[in-house]
Every structure is written in C-alpha cells, then in structure tokens.
C-alpha positions as a printed Julia matrix, in Angstrom:
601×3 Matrix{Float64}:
  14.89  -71.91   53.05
  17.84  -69.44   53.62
  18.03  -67.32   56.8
  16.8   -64.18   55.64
  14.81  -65.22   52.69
  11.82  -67.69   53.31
  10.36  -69.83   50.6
   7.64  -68.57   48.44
   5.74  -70.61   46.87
   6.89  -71.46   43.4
   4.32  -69.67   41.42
   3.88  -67.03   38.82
   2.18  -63.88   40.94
   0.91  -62.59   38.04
  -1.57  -64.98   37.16
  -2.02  -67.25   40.53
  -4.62  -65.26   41.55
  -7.13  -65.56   38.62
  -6.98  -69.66   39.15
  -9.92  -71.27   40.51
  -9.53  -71.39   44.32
  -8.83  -75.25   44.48
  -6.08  -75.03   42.0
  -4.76  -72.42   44.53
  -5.08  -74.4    47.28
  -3.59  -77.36   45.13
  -0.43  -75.71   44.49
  -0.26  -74.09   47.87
  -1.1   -77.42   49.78
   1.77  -79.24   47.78
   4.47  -76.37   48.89
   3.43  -76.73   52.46
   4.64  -80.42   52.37
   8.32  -79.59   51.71
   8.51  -75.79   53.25
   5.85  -75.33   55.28
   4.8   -71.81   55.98
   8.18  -71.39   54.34
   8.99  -68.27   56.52
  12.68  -67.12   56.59
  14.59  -68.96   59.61
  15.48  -65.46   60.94
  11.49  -65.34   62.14
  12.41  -68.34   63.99
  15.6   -67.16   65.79
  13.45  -64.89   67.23
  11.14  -66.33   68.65
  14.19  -68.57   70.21
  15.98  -65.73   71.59
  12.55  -64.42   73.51
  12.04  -67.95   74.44
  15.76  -67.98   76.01
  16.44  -64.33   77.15
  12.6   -62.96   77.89
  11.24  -66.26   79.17
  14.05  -68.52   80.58
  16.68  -65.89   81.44
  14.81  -62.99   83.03
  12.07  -65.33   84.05
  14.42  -67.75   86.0
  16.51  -64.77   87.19
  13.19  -62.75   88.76
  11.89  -66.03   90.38
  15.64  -66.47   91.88
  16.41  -64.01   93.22
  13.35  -62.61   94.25
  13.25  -65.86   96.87
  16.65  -65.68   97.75
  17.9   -69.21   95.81
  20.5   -69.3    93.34
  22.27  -67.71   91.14
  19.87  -68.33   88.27
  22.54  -70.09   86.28
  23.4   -72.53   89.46
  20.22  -74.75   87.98
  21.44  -77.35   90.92
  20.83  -75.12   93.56
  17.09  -74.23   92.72
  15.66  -76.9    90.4
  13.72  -78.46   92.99
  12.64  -75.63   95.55
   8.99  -74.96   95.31
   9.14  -71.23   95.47
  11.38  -71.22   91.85
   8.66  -73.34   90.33
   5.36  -71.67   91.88
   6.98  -68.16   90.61
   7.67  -69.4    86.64
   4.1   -70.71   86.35
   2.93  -66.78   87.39
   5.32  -65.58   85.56
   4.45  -67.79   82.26
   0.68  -66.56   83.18
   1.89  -63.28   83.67
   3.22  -63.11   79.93
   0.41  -65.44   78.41
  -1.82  -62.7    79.49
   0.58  -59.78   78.74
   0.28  -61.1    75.02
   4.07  -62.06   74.8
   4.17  -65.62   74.89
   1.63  -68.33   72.83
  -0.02  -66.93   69.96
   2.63  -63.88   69.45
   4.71  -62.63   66.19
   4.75  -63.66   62.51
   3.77  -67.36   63.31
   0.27  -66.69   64.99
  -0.52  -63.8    62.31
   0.78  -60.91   64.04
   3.37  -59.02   61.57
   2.85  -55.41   62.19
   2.84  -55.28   65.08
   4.1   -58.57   66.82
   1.73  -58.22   69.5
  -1.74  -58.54   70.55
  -2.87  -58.67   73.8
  -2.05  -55.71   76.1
  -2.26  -53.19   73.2
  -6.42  -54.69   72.8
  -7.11  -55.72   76.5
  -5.85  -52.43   77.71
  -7.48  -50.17   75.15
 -11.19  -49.18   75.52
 -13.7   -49.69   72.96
 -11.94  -53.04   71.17
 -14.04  -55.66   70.92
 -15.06  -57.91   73.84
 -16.16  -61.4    74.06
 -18.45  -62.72   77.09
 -18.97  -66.11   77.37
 -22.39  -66.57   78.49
 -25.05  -64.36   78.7
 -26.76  -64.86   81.8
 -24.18  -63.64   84.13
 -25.18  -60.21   85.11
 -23.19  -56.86   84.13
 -21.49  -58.67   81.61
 -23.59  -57.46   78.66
 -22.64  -55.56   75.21
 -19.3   -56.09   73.31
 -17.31  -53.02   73.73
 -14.37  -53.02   76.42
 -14.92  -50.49   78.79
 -12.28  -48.67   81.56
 -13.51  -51.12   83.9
 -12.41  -53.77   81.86
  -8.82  -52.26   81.86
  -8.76  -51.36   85.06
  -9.51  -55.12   86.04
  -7.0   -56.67   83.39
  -4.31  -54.38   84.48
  -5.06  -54.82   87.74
  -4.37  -58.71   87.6
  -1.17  -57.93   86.38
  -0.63  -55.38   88.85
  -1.31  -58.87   91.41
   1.04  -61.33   89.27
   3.91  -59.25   88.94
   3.71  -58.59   92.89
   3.56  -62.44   93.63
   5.82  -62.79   91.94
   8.35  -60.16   93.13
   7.89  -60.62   96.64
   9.49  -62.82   98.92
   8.84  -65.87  100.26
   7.33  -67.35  103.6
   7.15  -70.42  105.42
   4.73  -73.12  104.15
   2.53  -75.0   105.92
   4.05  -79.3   105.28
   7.31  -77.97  103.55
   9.67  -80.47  104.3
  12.35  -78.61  102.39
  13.0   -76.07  100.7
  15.09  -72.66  102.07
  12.92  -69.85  100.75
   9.64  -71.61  101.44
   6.62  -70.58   99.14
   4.93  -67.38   97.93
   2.74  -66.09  100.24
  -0.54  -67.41   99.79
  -2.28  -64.27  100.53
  -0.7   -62.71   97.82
  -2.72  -65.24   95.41
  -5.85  -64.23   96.21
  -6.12  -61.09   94.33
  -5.27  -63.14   90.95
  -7.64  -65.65   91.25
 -10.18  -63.54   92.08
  -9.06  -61.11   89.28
  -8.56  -63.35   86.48
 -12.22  -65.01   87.16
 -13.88  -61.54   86.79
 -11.42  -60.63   83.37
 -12.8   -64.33   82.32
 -16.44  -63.21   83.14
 -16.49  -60.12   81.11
 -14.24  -61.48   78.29
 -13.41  -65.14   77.35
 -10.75  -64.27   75.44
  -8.72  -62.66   78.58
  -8.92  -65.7    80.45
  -8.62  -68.25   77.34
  -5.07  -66.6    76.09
  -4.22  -66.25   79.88
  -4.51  -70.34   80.07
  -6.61  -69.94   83.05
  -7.48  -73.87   82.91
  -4.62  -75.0    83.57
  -2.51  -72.0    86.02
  -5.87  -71.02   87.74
  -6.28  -74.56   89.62
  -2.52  -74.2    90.02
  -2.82  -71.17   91.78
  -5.37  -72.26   93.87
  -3.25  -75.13   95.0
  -0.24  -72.53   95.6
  -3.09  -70.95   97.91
  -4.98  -73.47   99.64
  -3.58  -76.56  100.15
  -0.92  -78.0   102.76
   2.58  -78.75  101.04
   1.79  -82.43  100.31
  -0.98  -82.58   99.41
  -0.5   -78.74   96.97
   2.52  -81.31   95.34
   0.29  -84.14   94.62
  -2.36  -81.9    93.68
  -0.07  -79.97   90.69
   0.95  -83.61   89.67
  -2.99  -84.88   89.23
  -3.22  -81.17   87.17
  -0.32  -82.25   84.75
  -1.24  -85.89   84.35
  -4.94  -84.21   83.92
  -3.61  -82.33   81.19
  -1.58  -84.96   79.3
  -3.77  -87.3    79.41
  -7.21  -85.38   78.53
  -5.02  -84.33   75.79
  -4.1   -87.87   74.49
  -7.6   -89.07   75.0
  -8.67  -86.33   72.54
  -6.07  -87.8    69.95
  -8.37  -90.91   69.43
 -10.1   -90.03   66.08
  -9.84  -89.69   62.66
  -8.22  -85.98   63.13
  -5.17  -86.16   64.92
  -3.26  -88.13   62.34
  -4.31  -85.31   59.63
  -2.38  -82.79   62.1
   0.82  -84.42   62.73
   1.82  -84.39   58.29
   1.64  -80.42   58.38
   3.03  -79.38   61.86
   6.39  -81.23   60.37
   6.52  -80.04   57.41
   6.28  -76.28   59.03
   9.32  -77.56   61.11
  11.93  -74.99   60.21
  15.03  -76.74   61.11
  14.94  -80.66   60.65
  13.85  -83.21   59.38
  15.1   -83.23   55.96
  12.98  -82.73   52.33
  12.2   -86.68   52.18
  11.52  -87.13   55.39
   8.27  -84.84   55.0
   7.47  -86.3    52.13
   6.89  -89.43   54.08
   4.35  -88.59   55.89
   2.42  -87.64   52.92
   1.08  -91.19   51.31
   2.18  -90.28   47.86
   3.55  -86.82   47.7
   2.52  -84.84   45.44
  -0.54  -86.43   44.27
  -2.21  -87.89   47.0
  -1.52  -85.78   50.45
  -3.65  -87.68   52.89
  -1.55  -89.35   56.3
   1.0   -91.96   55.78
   2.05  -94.9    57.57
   4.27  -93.12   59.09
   2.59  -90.3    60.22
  -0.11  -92.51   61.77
   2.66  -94.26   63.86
   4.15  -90.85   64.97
   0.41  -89.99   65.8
  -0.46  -92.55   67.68
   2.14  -94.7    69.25
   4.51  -91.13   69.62
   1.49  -88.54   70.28
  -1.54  -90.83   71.97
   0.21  -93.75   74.0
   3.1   -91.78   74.7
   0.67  -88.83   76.31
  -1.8   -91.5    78.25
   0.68  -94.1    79.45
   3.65  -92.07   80.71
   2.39  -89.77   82.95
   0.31  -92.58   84.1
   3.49  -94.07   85.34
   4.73  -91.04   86.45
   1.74  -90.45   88.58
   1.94  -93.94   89.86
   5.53  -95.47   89.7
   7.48  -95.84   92.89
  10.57  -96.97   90.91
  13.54  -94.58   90.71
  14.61  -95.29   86.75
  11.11  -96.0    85.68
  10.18  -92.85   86.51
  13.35  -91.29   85.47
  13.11  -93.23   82.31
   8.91  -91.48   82.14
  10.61  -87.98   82.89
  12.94  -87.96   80.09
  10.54  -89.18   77.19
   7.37  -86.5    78.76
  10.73  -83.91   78.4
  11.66  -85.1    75.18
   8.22  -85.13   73.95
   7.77  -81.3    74.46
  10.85  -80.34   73.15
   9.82  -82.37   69.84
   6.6   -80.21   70.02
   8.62  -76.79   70.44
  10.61  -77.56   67.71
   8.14  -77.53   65.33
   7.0   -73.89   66.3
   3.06  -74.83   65.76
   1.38  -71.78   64.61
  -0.27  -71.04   67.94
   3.64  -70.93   69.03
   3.17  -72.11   72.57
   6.64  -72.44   73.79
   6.85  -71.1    76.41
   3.87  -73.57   78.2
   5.6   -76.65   76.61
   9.08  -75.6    78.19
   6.97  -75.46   81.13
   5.96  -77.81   81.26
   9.11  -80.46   80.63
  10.38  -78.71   83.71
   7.29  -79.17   85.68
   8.4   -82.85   84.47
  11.41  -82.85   85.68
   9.89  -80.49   89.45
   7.48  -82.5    90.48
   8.19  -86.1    89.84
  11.93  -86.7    89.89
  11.83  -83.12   92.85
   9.07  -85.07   94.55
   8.81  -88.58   93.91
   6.09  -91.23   94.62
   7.88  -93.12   96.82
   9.36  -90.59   99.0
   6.02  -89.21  100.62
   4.04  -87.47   97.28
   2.72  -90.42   95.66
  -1.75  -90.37   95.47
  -2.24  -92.53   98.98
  -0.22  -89.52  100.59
  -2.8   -86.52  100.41
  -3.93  -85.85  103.69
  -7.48  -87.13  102.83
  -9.07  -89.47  100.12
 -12.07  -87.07  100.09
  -9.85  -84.62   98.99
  -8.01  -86.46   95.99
 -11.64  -87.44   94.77
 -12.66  -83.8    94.96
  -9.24  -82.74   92.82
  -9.64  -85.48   90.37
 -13.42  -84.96   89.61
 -12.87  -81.15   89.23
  -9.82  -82.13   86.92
 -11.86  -83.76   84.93
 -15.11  -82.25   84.94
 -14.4   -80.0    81.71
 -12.58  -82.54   79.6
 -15.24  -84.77   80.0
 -17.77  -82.33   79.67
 -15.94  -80.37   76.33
 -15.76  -83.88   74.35
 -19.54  -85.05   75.27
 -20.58  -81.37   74.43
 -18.05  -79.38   72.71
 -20.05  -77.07   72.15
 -20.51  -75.7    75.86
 -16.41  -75.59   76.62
 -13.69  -74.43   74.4
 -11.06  -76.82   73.28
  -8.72  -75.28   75.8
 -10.77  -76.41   79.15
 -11.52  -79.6    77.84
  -7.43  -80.49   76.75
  -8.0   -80.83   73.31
  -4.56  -79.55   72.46
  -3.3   -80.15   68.97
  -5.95  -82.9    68.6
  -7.41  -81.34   65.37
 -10.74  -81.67   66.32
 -11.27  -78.06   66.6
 -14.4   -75.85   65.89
 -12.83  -73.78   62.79
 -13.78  -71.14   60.18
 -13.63  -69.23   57.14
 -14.6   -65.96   56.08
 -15.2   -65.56   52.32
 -15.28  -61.58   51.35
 -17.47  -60.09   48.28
 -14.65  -58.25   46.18
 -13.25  -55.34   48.19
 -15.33  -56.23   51.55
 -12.63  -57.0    53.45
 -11.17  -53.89   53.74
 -14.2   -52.51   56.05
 -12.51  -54.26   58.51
 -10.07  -51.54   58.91
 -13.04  -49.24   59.74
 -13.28  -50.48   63.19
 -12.86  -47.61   66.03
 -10.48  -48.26   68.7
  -8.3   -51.31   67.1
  -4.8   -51.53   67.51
  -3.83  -53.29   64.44
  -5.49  -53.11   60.76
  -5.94  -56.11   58.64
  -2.87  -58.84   58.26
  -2.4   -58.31   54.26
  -2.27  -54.28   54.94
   0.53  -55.71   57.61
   2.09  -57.36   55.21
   1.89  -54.28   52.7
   3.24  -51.75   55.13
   6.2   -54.02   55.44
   7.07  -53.5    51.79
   5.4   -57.23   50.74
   4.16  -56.97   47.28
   0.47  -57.07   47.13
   0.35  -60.16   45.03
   2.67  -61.41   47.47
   0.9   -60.94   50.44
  -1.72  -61.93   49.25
  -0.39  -65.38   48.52
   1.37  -65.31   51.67
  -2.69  -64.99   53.34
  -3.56  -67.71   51.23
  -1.07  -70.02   52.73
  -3.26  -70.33   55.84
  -6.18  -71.7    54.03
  -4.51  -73.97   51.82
  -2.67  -75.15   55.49
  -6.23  -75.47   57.2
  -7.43  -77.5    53.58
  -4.92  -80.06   55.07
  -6.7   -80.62   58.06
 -10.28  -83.18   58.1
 -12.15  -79.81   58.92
 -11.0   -77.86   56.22
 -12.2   -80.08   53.77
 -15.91  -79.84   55.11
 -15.64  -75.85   55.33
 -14.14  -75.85   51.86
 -17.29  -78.17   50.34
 -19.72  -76.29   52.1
 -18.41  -72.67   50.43
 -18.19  -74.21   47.07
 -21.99  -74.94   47.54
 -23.05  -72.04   48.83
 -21.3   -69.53   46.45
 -21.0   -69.63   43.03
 -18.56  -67.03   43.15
 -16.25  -68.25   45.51
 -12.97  -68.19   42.88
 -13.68  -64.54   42.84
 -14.04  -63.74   46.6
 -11.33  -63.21   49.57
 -11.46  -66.27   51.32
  -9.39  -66.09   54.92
  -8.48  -68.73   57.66
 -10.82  -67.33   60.84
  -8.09  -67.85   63.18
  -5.96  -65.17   61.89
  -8.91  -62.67   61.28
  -9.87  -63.61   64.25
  -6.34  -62.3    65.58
  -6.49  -59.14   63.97
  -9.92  -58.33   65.84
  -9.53  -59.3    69.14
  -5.8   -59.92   69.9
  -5.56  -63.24   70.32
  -5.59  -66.94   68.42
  -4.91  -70.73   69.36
  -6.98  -72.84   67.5
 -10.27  -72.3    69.65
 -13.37  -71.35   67.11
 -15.27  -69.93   69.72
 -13.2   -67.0    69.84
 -14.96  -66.35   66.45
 -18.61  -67.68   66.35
 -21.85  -65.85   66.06
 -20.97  -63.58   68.85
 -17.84  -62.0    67.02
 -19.58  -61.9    64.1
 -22.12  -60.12   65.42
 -19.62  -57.88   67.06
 -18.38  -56.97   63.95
 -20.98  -56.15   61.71
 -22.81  -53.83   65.04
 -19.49  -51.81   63.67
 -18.75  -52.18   60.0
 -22.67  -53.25   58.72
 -21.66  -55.26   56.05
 -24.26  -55.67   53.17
 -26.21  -58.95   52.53
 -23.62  -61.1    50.71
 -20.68  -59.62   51.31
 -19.12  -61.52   54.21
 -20.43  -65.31   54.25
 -18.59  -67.19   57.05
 -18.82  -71.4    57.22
 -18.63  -72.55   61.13
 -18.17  -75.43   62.41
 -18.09  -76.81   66.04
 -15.64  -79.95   67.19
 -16.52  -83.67   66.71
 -18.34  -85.27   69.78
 -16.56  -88.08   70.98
 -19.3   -90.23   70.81
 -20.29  -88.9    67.66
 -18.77  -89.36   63.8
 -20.41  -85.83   62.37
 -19.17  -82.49   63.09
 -22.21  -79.72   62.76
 -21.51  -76.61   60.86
 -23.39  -72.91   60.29
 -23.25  -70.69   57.15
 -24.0   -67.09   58.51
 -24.3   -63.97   56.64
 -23.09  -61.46   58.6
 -25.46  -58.83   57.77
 -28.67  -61.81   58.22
 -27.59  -63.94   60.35
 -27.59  -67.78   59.54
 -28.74  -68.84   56.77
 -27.76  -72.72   57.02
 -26.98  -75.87   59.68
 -26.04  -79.21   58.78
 -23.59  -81.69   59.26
 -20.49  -83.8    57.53
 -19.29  -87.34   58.38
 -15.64  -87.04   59.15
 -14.99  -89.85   57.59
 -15.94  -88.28   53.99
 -13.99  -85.59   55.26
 -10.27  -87.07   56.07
 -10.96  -89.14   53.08
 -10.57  -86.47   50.53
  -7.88  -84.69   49.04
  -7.08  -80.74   50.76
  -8.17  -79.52   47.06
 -11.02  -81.55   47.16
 -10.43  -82.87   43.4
 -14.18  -85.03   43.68
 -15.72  -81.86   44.63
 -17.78  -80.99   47.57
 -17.33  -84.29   50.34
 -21.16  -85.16   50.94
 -23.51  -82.39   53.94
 -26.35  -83.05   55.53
 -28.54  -80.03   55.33
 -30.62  -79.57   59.04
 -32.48  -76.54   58.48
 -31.72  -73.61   55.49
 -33.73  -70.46   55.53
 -36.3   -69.78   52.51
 -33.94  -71.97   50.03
 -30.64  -71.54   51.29
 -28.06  -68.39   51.39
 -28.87  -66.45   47.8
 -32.78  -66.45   48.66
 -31.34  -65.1    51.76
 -29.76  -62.66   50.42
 -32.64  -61.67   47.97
 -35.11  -61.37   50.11
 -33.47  -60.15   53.4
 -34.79  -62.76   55.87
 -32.64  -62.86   59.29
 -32.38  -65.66   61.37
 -34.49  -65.1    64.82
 -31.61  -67.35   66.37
 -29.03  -65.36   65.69
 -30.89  -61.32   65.04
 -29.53  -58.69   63.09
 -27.25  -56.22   63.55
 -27.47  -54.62   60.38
C-alpha cells in the first residue's frame, strides 16, 4: 500500500464483473485479508490530522481557555480540572452531531463530499427517520424548517456551553475554574431529546446514550456524587459492551478490522488470524484469543477494578491497559471511524479514575445516597439489558453493542440500472457513492469494484453469510443485479452510518420508494435484526420495495459463522416463518403488498 496509491484488488476489470457474484466476493474477501479496504495511507493521514488539529488541538484549546486553565499544551495544569473534561465531551457531541467526527470521509462512505450530517440535518425536505410512531407531531418523513431550526438550535446551546465561562460547583473540592454552568445545559438536553423525537438518526449519530446522561450529571448532581456518576456511565459502557462480545460474532469481527489496519501489523500477521489463508477464512486461534481474552475480559474485568479498586498501581496498572485498549481500537480506523469517542474516552480513563480515585472520596459508598446509586445504575442499564433481550426495540447503540458484530444488517440488490433512481431524490445533498467515486475521475469498472469491497467485507462477518444465502434463494438473477452493503446506501440517504440497521429498515425503505416508486422487482432488500442473547437465530425480512415484504424467517448462527464469506456449500440452511402467495417472484407477478408493511407505490 503506498501513500498515495491504495491497493486494488488484483483483478482484471474487464471481465470481474461478468463472474458470478460469489466468485466476486471470493476474490474480494481474500484481498481484504492482506490489504483491507486497501485505501491509499494518505486517506488515513487525514483523518489523523482532523483527529489532532480539529479535535485535540482546537478542542483542548476552546475548553482551556474558555475556563481560564492552561495553556492547552501545559496538559499538567488542566488534566484533572472538571471544567476541561465536562467541555471536550460537548464539544465531541458538538462535532458528532455537526457530522465531523464518527462516521465521516472516505472510510464511512462519504467521498464526494466528506460529510454528512449538517449538509442533511440542516436542509429541508431530506429524509427523516422517527423512531416510534405514537409520539404525537412526529409523523411523515420529510424534514421540515422546524426540524432545522431545532437541530441548529442545539448547536446554537453546545457551542455556548461550551464557550462560556465557568462557575462555582456545588461539592467541588478542587478545581480553579469550577464547572460549566449548569443552567446553560438545560437547553441541550432538552433540545437534543426533541431532535431525537422527530429523527432517530439526529440523536443516534449525536451519541445521545452515552453524552445525554453525561450532561445530565454535568446538570444535576452535586460534585461527588456527578464524579461517581460519569464513572458508573463509563464502566456502563465498557462493560455492556464486553457482555455483548459473548457469542459466536465477535470473533468473526476482530480477523477483518486488522486486516483494514493501515499501518501495522505486518502481511503474516493478518494472515494469522485467518485459519488457513486463502482457502479457508473463518477465525483463527489467534483471533479468538485477541477476541476474547484482549476484547471481552479485558472490557468486563478492568473497569470493574477501576470502578472498585482502592489501590494506587492497581488502578494505575487498569488505567493504562483501558488507554491502551482504545488506542489499539483507533488504530485500526474501523469503518464507522469513531476516533474521536475512543480518544475520549482513554482520557476520561485517565480524568476520572487516576483525577478522582476510589480511595480518596469518589469510590461507589461515597454518593451522597444509596437510593441514588441504585437509581443511576438501573437507568444505566435499563437499555443494554433491554436491547440484548429485545433487540429489536433499541438500536445497537443504546444497548452498547459496540463492535460486537451482532448487528441488524442489510443489502440492497438493484434490477439492472435501478440504482440510479436514487439520484432522483429532491432535496439530497449528495448523489449515489459510485457517481462519487466517478466524479472523482475513478474508472467506472473501478468504482464499481471499489463498491463491491463493502459486501465482500460484510460476507466476512456471521451476518453476511445469512443475507448472502437468503438473496441467492430469492433471486435467480442475483449475478446480474447491483448488490450494495445497506450501511453505505444508507449513508448516502440520510447522512449518517455506524453499524446500526435500524437506520435502514422498513421505514427508510418506505421513505424511499414514497420518492423514487421503484417497480415490483427492482429493489429487493434482505434485513435482518441482531441475535437475542438468549437466543441462537437471528430473524430476517425480504422486502420489495415497491410491495412491501414478501418473506420472514430465521438462520441459526451457528450455520452461519460456520461457512465460508463466499459461501462455497451454497445457501447456509433458513427457516421460512411466513412468505406471501409463494415467496418474492409470485409477489412480484401478482402485485400482492404486505398489510404489515403497506405500499407506497
């Protein structure tokens, strides 16, 4: 991989395309192991130099000087005053929201341009996604002035908490330029609840599970017990997160985010984590070991020690590995590219429990009342529980499922020539990612291989293998359709991506076709929603976009991380719930919608 030049994938562009679709995926699946994406390192510097200069420098700078500490570069003289650390979680909200930080630039789909976000959330007339349907004034799709006015208005309220000045806090036991004015929260939290009423995908991107509570500790709560509080949030977080790791998915994630590591480790060392590269690409050894002794014990068990330990280098010794451990992650730039939340949080790390320690007056028998812990802890955990009993009622987000791989995921197969009615779409910022690629000079064979890279990528995970089987069943002529990763459509439409599916279910779909009316046939979509954790089956939808579904059923997961990404037995084995009049080309013959879904046609 040079610094300018990425790595394509070795194949001949005039005939790749006319393969069958799991030779495709074959070859592509095989290239990720060694190069990942294989995107020139140049892509990468970038994102380094925003992390450093838009995130770290002017970020540390505005939340230093605006509270009278530092310089910004004397990290000594402000590392532990509350004020520095309260401002850099608003102002990593403030840029989550803004569209600049997770889920920005070439990495999360966004080529031309780099950014989502602001240029959809402040537009009227993009698309809008409400997340449930009996909360009043929240109906239709469309985003109206009101909806602007509101989003821009909670930026309006971040950027002035976090520009003004500090005032005394109520507990503070140190700290010179006391805490942002709690008053000044207020407008925020309100504001970001209504953005998150009339469009999930505001309040998803702006990480409003984890900085909302956060902010209403900042508020609220008494020094102590606002300290102790933040550290039940982060332990929440880890360890909802490692809990979510137990599973057959997680060890099918950790094989491709390395090998889409642009800098280290080497060729071979890839390779390892593959069981028998290049002909059998299911989880090694190794990569079970990095899983789940360096991803799942590491997450439960340290910041249970942090939370709890009263000894100086023990809890030094937990600070260093939960730092080291989110460095490792930002090095790997995963292709939701949250860096800026995982250099977040090592600081918050470093804030809180070395700042603050256990011992010295912040440990869990300090709050000010036992009622009160309770009351944090249960509304900590209410939504993790909740999201892995029902996933299907909380996104993956809420319920700290990052990087677990047990995500609801899609993928939208196009009828020759369908996918550019897309681009029809009033009011959207951006047109589709291969015409991105195009108007950057890409070759059309080229981009479209480059698109195709993000299925074969998703083929490597236990979901993609079920998604995969259940297209090959349902359409005969899947080799000659466009078939795209939903995450990065997904992107294109609404501004935003991270992994969740339910930022493109039935209600985006629906969204879409009120505006393009796609014909019977011509955009299938396979859905399917996260594993239980009780449960070994992950339920899926075929809908035709222009009928509505046409199919539910299930997979076992464990015929699903069996197989090879390519799928070289064929289809992994489906349980078929309910398909309408025969299943989706009856469907399409005869017309017949789905009364749970409608028509928009």
């Amino acid at each position: 991989m040079g610094f300018r030049t990425g790595d394509f994938p070795p194949v001949d562009t005039t005939t790749f395309l006319d393969e069958p679709l799991r030779e495709r995926i074959k070859a592509l699946a095989v290239h990720w192991v060694e190069y990942g994406f294989g995107t020139p390192r140049q892509v990468h510097v970038v994102y380094v130099v925003k992390l450093l200069v838009l995130y770290i420098g002017i970020g540390t700078a505005l939340a230093t000087w605006t509270s009278g500490v530092g310089p910004f570069w004397a990290v000594g003289e402000w590392w532990n005053e509350p004020i520095v650390y309260q401002k850099l979680v608003l102002w990593t909200m403030f840029l989550e929201a803004l569209g600049l930080a997770g889920s920005w630039g070439p990495l999360a789909g966004k080529f031309k341009p780099m950014t989502g976000g602001v240029l959809f959330w402040a537009r009227p007339g993009t698309i809008r996604l409400r997340p449930w349907k009996r909360v009043p004034l929240t109906s239709g799709d469309r985003r109206t002035a009101a909806d602007v006015v509101l989003y821009l208005g909670f930026l309006a309220a971040m950027l002035v908490a976090i520009v003004l000045p500090g005032v005394p806090g109520a507990g503070l036991a140190h700290g010179a330029a006391g805490l942002v004015n709690p008053a000044l929260l207020i407008a925020p939290i309100a504001l970001v609840v209504l953005c998150g009423l009339r469009d999930k995908t505001l309040f998803i991107a702006a990480r409003g599970e984890q900085y909302l509570p956060a902010m209403v500790f900042f508020a609220f709560l008494p020094f102590v017990d606002m300290i102790i509080a933040l550290k039940l949030l982060i332990v929440s977080v880890w360890v909802g997160a490692g809990v979510s790791k137990f599973g057959r998915h997680f060890t099918n994630v950790v094989p491709p985010m390395v090998s889409n590591t642009p800098f280290w480790p080497p060729r071979w060392l890839k390779r390892a984590h593959y069981r028998n590269f290049p002909h059998d690409l299911r989880p090694s050894k190794l990569a079970t070991f990095m899983a789940h002794v360096g991803g799942t014990l590491v997450e439960i068990a340290t910041p249970l020690v942090l939370l709890l330990s009263t000894n100086r280098w023990l809890t030094s010794a937990g600070v260093v590995l939960m730092v080291l451990f989110h460095l490792f992650i930002t090095s790997t730039f995963p292709l939701a590219v949250p860096l800026e939340w995982n250099v977040l949080f090592a600081y918050a790390a470093v804030f809180l429990f070395l700042g603050f320690p256990a011992g010295t007056g912040y440990g869990l028998g300090d709050m000010s009342s036992p009622w009160l812990t309770a009351g944090i802890v249960a509304g900590l955990v209410l939504f993790p529980v909740l999201g892995n009993l029902r996933p299907d009622l909380v996104s993956f987000l809420p319920s700290m499922r990052q990087y677990a791989g047990n995500w609801a995921s899609a993928l939208w197969a196009f009828a020759p020539g369908a996918e550019e009615k897309l681009n029809s779409i009033a009011h959207r910022p951006t047109a589709n990612q291969l015409d991105q690629l195009l108007a950057m000079g890409y070759p059309a064979p080229a981009a479209e291989i480059t698109m195709q890279q993000t299925i074969a990528w998703r083929s490597m995970h236990s979901q993609g293998r079920g998604l995969f089987s259940v297209l090959l069943d349902s359409l005969p002529d899947l080799d000659q359709r466009t078939v795209r990763e939903a995450e990065f459509v997904c992107n294109s439409l609404i501004g935003f991506n991270f992994g969740d599916g339910h930022l493109h279910d039935e209600s985006l779909i629906r969204a879409v076709q009120s505006r393009v009316g796609f014909a019977p046939g011509e955009l299938v979509v396979v859905w399917v929603e996260s594993q239980p954790i009780h449960s070994g089956i992950q339920r899926y939808q075929v809908i035709d976009a222009a009928l509505g579904v046409v199919e539910r059923g299930s997979w076992k997961v464990a015929d699903a991380v069996a197989e090879q990404p390519w799928l070289p037995n064929g289809p992994i084995p489906r349980d078929v719930s309910w398909r309408r009049a025969g299943g989706l080309l009856s469907v399409r013959e005869s017309g017949a919608a789905d009364p749970a879904m409608g028509s928009s046609a």
